[in-house]
C-alpha positions in Angstrom: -23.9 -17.9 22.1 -23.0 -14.6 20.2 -22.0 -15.6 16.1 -18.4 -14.4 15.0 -18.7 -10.4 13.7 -19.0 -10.6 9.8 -16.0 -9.8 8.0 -14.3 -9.9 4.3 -13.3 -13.4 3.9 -10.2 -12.1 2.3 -8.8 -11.9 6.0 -9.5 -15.5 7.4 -9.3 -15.5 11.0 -5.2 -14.7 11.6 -5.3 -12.3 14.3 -2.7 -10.0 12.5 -5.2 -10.2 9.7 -8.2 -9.5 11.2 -6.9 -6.6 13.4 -5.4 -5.3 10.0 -9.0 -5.6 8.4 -10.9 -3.9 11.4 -8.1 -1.1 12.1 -6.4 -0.4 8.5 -7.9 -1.5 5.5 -10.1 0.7 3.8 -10.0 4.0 6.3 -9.1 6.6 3.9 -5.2 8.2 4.8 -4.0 11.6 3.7 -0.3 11.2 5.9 2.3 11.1 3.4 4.9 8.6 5.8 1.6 5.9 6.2 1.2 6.5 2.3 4.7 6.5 1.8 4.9 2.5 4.1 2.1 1.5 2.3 4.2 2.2 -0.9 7.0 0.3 0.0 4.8 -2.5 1.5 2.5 -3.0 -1.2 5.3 -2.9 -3.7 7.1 -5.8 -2.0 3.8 -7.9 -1.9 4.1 -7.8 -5.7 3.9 -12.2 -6.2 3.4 -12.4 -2.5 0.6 -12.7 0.0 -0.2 -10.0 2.0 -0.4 -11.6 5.2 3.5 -12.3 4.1 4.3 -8.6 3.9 1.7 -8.1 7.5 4.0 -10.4 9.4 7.0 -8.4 8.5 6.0 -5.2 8.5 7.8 -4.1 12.0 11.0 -5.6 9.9 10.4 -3.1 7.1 9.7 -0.3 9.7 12.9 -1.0 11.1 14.9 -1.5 7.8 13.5 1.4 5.7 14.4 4.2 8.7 10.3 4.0 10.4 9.2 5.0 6.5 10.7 8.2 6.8 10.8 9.0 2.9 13.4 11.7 3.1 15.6 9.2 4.7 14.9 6.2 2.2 15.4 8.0 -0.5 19.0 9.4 0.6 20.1 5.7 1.1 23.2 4.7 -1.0 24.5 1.7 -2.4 25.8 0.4 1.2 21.9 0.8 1.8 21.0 -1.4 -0.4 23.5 -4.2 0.1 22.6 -4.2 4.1 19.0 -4.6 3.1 19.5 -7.7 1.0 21.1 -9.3 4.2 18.1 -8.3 5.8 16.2 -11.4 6.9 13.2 -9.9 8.3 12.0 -8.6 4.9 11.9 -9.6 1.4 15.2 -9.6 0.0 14.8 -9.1 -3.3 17.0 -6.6 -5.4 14.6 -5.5 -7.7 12.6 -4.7 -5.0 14.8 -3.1 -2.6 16.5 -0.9 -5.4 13.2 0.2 -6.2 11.8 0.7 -2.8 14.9 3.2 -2.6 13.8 4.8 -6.0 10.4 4.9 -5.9 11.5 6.7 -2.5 13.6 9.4 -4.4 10.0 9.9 -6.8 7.7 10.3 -4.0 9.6 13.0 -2.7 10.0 14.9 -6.0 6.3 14.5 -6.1 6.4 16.5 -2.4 7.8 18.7 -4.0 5.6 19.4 -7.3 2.6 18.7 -5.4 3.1 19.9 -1.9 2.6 16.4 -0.6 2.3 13.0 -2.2 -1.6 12.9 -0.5 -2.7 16.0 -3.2 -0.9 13.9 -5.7 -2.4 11.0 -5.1 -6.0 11.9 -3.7 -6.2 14.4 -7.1 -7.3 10.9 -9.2 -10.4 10.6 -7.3 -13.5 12.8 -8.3 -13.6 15.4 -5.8 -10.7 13.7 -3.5 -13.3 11.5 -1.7 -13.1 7.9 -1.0 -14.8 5.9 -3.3 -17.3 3.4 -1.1 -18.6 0.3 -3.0 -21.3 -1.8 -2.2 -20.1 -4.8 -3.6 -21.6 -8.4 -1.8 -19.1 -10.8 -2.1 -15.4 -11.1 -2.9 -15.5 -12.6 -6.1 -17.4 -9.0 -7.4 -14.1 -6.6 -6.2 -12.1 -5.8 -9.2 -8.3 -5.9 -9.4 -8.1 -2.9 -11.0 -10.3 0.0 -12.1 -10.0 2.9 -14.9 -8.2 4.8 -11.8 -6.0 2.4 -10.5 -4.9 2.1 -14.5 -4.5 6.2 -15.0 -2.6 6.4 -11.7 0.1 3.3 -12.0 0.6 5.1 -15.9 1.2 8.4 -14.7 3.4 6.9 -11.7 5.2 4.2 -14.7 5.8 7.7 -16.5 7.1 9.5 -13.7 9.8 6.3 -13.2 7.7 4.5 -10.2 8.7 0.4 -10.1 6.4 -2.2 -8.8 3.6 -0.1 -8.9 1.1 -2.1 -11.5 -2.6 -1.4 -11.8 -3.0 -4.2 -9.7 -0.3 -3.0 -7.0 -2.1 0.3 -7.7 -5.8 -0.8 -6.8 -4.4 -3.2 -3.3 -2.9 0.8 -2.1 -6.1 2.4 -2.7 -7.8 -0.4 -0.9 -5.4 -0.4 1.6 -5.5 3.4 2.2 -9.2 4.0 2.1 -9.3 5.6 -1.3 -11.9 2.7 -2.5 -13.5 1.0 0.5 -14.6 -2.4 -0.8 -15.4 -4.1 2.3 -18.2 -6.4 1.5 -21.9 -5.5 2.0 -22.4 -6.2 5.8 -18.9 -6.3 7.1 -18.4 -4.9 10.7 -15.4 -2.9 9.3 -18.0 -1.4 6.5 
């Protein structure tokens, strides 16, 4: 009899989860549209579960134009208002108007940057992942001096729903920090 694989206990057993876990969390991503979902996804999470946002993420693919930032961000006020009749994802106005604003941001940062992934993967000492060896849950911060210097110089730049907090669960969820627990099978 062959024991279950090892795994951060932050994903349970969901198979959405766990898939999510294995596949996803952690890997580092330099593709500005999976950075630019993760945006949008993480930001609606904000008071929320993840697994919340996981089972309606197809929703959200289909409501924000696949994550096509160019697209999102050209959305108008008719946008909005067919987004908060949305049912498959959160409808929540402070979040949708932001989701189209933050979308507006990302691209300007394109544009100063040449892509949101310099932007971004510029916080991190020599753009490399940081990989932690932490051994259980409860030692996995919230938020770290980078998570704080990136969610100011995004609050400065006009970013909404992007907290230190929010900050550190998108460098999680993009690889920037791998904090899968010492022994994981995703590690």
């Amino acid at each position: 009899m062959s024991a279950e694989p090892k795994r951060c206990g932050w994903c349970g057993t969901d198979p959405l989860y766990t898939k999510y876990h294995d596949e996803e969390w952690g890997k580092p991503v330099y593709d500005d549209q999976i950075l630019f979902e993760f945006l949008i996804l993480e930001g609606a999470q904000a008071g929320l579960s993840w697994i919340t946002i996981l089972r309606r993420r197809e929703a959200y693919r289909a409501a924000f134009a696949d994550f096509d930032v160019n697209k999102v961000a050209a959305f108008t006020a008719a946008d909005a208002e067919r987004l908060m009749n949305d049912t498959g994802i959160i409808r929540n106005k402070l979040k949708v108007n932001s989701a189209i604003k933050n979308a507006q941001l990302f691209v300007a940062i394109q544009k100063e940057f040449g892509s949101f992934a310099k932007y971004i993967w510029g916080f991190l000492p020599a753009q490399k992942p940081i990989v932690n060896d932490f051994k259980s849950l409860i030692a996995v911060p919230a938020k770290t001096e980078i998570s704080d210097a990136i969610s100011s110089d995004m609050k400065k730049r006009g970013f909404k729903f992007f907290g230190t907090t929010i900050c550190y669960a998108f460098m999680q969820a993009t690889g920037m920090v791998n904090d899968h627990i010492e022994g994981c099978i995703a590690k």
